[in-house]
Backbone bond lengths (Angstrom), bond angles and torsions (degrees), N, CA, C in turn:
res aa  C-N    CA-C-N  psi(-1)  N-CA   C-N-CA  omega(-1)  CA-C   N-CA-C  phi
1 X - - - 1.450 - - 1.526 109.42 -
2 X 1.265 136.10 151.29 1.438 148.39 -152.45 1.492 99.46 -104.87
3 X 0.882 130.53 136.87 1.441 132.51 -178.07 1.754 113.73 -108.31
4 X 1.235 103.00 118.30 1.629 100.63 178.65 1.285 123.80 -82.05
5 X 1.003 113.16 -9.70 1.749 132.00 179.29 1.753 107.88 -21.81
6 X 1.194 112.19 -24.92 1.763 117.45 -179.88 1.266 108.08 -107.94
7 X 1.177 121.17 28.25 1.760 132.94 -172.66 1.466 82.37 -101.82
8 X 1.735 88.60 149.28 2.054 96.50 156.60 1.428 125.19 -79.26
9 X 0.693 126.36 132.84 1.283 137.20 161.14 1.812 108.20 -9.35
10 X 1.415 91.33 116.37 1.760 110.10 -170.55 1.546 118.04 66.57
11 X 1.068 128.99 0.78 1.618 126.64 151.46 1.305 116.11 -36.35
12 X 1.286 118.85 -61.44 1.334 122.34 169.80 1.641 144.12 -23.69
13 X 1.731 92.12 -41.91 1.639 141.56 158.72 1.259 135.77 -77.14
14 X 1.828 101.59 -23.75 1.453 97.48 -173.09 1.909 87.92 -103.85
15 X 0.977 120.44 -29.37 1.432 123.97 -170.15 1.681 94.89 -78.53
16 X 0.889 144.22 -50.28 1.525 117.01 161.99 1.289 128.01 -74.88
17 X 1.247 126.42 21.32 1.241 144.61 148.26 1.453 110.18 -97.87
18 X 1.204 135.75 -5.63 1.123 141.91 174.67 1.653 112.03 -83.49
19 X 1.654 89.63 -53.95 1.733 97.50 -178.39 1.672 112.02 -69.79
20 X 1.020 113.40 -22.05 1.530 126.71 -176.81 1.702 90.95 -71.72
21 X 1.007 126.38 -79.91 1.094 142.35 167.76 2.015 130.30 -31.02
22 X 1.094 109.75 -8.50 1.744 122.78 -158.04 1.833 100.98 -66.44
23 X 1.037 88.83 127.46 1.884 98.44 175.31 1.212 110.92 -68.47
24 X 1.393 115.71 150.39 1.849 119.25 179.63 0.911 107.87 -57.39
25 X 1.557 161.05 3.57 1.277 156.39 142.41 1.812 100.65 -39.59
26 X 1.759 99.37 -75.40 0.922 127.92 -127.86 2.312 84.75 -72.37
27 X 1.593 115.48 -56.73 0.961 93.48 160.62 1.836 153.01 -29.11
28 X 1.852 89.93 -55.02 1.655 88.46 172.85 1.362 111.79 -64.71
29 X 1.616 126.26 -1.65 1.451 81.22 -174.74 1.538 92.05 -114.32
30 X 1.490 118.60 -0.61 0.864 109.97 155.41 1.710 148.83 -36.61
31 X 1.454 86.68 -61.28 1.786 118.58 150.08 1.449 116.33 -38.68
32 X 1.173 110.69 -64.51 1.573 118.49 179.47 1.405 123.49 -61.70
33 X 1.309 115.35 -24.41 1.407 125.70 -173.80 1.724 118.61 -92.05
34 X 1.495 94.02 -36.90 1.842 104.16 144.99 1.247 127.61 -45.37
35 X 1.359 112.58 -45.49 1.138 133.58 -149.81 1.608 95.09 -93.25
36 X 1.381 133.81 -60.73 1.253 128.15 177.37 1.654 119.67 -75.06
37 X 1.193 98.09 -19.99 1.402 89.77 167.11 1.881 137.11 -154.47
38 X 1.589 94.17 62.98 1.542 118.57 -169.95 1.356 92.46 -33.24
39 X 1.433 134.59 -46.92 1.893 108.03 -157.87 1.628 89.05 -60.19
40 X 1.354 133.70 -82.34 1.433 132.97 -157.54 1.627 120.09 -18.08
41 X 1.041 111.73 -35.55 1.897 116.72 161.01 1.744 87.35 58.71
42 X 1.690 118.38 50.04 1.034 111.59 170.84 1.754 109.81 -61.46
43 X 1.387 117.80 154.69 1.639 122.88 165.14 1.226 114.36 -110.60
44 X 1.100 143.44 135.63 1.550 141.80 158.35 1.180 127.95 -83.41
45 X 1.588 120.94 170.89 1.557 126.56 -157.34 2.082 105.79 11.50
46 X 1.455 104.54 94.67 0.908 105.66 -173.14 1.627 115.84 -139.18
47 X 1.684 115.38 123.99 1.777 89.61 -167.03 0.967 138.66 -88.22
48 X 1.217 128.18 146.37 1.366 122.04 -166.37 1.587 104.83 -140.78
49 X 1.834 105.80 96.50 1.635 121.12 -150.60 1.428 119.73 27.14
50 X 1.119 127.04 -117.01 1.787 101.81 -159.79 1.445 100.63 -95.96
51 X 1.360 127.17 35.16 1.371 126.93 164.33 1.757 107.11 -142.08
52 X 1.299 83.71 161.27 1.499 114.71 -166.31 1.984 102.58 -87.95
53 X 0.856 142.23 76.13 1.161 130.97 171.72 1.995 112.43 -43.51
54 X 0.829 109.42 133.03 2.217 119.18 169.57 1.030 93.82 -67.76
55 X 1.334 149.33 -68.63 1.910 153.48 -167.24 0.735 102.38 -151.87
56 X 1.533 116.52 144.06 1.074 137.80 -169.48 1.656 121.80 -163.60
57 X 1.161 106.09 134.27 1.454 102.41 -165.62 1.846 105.06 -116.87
58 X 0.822 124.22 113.30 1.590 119.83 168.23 1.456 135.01 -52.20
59 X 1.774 76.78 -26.73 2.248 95.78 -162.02 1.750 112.24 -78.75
60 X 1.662 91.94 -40.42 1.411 114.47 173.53 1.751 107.07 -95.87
61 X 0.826 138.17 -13.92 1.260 143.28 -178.51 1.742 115.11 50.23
62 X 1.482 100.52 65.13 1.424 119.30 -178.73 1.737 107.59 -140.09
63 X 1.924 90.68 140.65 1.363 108.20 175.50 1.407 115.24 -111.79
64 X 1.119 125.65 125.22 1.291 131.22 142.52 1.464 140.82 -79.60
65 X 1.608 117.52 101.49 1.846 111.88 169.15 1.254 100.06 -82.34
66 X 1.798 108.86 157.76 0.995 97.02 159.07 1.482 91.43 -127.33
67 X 1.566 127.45 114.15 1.159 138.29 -157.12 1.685 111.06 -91.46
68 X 1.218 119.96 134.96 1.578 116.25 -178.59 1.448 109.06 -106.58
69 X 1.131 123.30 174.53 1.465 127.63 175.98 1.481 130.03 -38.78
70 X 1.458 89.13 -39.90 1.812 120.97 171.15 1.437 87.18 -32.20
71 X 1.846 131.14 -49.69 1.177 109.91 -156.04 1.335 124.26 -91.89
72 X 1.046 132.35 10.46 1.476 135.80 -148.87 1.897 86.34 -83.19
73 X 1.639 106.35 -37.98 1.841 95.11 -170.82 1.673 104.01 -80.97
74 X 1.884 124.55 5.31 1.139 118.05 173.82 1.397 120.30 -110.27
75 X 1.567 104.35 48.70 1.258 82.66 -169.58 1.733 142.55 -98.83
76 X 2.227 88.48 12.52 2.024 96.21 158.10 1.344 90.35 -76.48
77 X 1.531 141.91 -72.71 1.239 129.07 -159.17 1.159 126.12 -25.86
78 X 1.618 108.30 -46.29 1.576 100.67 175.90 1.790 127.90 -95.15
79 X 1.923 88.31 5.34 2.117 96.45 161.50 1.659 94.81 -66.30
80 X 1.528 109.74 -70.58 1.369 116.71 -177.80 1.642 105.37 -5.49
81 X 1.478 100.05 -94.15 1.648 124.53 174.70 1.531 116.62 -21.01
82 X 1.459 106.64 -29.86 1.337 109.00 -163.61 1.608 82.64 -100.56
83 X 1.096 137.96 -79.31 1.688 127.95 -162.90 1.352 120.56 -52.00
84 X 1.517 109.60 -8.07 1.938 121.73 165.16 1.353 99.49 -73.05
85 X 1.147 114.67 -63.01 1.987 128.86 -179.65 1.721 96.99 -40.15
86 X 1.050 130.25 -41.61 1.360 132.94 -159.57 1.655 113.11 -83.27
87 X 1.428 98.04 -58.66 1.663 118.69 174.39 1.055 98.45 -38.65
88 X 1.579 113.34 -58.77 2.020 121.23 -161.09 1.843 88.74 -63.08
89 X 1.097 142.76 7.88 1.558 125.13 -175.69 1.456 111.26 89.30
90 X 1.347 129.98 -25.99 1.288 136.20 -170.43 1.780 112.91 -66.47
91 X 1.656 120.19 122.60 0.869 103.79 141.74 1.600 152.75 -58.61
92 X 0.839 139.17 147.09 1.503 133.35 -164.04 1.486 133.04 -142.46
93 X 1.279 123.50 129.30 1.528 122.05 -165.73 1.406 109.77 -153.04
94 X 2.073 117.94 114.56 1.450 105.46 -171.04 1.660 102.53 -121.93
95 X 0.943 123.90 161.76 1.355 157.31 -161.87 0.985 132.06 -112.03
């Protein structure tokens, strides 16, 4: 099991409020991504230091965003996000 212990304070809380919460995007591909590929044991809204990874796989060491419009005005925030995802070893790809 993954230990969050290096998470900020309430990540823990907001990311299962996240999964509780996931937009119909974010389900179907949720669904689908189970579905095509049970070994990966991807997890969703999941943290990964002061961000929340959408899926995420440990085994394969891949992230999935699935990014909404919201982001088009963030788009150092989400270089940032993306060269943290990278450092940690993780491949990465957002949407």
């Amino acid at each position: 099991m993954k230990s969050y212990r290096s998470a900020p304070s309430g990540a823990v809380d907001r990311a299962r409020r996240l999964r509780r919460d996931m937009t119909d995007a974010e389900r179907l591909l949720w669904r689908a991504m189970r579905k095509a590929f049970p070994e990966a044991k991807f997890r969703r809204q999941t943290p990964l230091g002061a961000y929340i990874a959408d899926f995420l796989t440990f085994r394969h060491k891949l992230v999935i965003e699935v990014d909404g419009g919201q982001h088009a005005e963030m788009l150092e925030a989400d270089a940032r996000r993306t060269r943290y995802i990278e450092a940690e070893g993780f491949s990465g790809t957002a949407r």
